[in-house]
N, C-alpha and C positions, 0 to 999 in steps of 0.2 A: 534390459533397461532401455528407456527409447529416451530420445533427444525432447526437448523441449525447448520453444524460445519464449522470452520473457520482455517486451517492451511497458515501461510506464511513459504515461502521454505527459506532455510540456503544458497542458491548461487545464485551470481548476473543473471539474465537475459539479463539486459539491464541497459539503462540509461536514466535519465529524469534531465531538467532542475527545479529549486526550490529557493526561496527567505528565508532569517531568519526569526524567529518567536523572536520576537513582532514586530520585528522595518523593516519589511516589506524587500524593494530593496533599504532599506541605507546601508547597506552592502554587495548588489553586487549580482548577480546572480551564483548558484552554479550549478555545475553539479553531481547529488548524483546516486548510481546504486536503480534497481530497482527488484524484487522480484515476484515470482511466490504465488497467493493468488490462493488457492486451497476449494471452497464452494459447501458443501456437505449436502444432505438432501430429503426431498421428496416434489414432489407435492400435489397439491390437491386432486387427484387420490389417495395417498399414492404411487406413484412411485419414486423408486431411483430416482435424479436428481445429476449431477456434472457440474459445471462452472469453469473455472480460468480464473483469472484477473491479469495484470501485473501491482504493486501498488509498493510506495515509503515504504517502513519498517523504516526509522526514519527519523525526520527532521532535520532542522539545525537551532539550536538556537544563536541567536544574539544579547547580551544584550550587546555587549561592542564594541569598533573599534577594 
């Protein structure tokens, strides 16, 4: 198993649509920003490898109306 690091960035990118958590699209679909995921680490080789992902950094939770 090889190590990996995982940074999310501090400034919006962009935006994505998202539903509340537990009670799914009973309360509506949200528009929330989204965040630069910065994954760092090595191959199989042992060589440096870098990706980024552009991922949601919090949900939206919705236990109430």
């Amino acid at each position: 198993m090889r190590n990996v690091n995982l940074v999310v960035g501090d400034k919006p990118i962009g935006s994505a649509l998202t539903w509340a958590y537990p009670h799914g699209k009973d309360h509506g679909i949200f528009q929330i920003p989204t965040y630069e995921l910065t994954v760092t680490g090595k191959d199989e080789n042992g060589i440096d490898c870098k990706r980024m992902f552009e991922v949601i950094r919090f949900g939206v939770q919705g236990e109430n109306t």
